[in-house]
C-alpha positions in Angstrom: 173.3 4.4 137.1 171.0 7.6 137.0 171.6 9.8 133.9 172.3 13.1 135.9 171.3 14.8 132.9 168.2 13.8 133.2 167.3 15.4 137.1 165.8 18.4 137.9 167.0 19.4 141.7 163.4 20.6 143.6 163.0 22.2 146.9 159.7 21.8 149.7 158.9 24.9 151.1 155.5 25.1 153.0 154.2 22.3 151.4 155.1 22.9 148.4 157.7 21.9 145.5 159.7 24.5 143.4 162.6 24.0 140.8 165.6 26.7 141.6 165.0 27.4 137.8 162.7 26.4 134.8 165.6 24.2 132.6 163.6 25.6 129.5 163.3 29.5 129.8 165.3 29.8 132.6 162.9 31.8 135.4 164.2 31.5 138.9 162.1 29.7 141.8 159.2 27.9 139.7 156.4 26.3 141.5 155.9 23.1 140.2 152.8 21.7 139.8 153.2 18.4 141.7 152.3 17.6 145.6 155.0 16.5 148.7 152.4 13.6 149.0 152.8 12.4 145.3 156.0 11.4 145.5 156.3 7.8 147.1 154.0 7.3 144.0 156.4 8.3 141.5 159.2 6.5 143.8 157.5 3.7 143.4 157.0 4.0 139.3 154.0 6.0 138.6 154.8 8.1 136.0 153.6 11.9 136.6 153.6 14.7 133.6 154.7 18.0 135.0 153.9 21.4 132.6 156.2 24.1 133.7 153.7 26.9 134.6 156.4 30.0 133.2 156.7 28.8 129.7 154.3 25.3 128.9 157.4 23.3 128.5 156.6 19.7 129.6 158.7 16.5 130.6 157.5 13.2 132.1 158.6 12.6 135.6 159.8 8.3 135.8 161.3 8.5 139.6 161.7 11.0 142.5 164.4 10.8 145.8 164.2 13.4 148.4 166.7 15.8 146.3 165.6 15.1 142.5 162.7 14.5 139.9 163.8 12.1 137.3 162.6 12.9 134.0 162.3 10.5 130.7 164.4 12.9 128.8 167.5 15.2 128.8 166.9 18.3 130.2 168.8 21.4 129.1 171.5 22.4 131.8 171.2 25.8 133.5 173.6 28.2 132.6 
């Protein structure tokens, strides 16, 4: 079973992927700094660190669906 508490929700817009909110100092709409195109890799167990741009905060992305990044860790919830 997936630990939800470990998933960050992402959205593609124009080719890009963006959290609805950085889990660590809370900014709306972050732009994250991984492709569309990387993500069969980390599906498939390639393991991808991803530095939230608004405040250096940084988590290690283990798996990826078409909703969710996996991270290695629990992630603060959004309040």
């Amino acid at each position: 079973m997936i630990p939800f508490e470990n998933t960050l929700p992402y959205d593609e817009q124009m080719g890009d992927l963006y959290a609805q909110q950085c889990p660590y100092c809370h900014q709306k709409h972050v732009l994250l700094s991984i492709r569309p195109d990387e993500l069969p890799d980390i599906h498939d167990g390639k393991k991808r660190l991803l530095v939230f741009p608004c405040c250096n905060s940084s988590i290690t992305i283990v798996d990826a669906d078409s909703d969710y990044l996996l991270a290695n860790k629990k992630l603060p919830r959004i309040p």
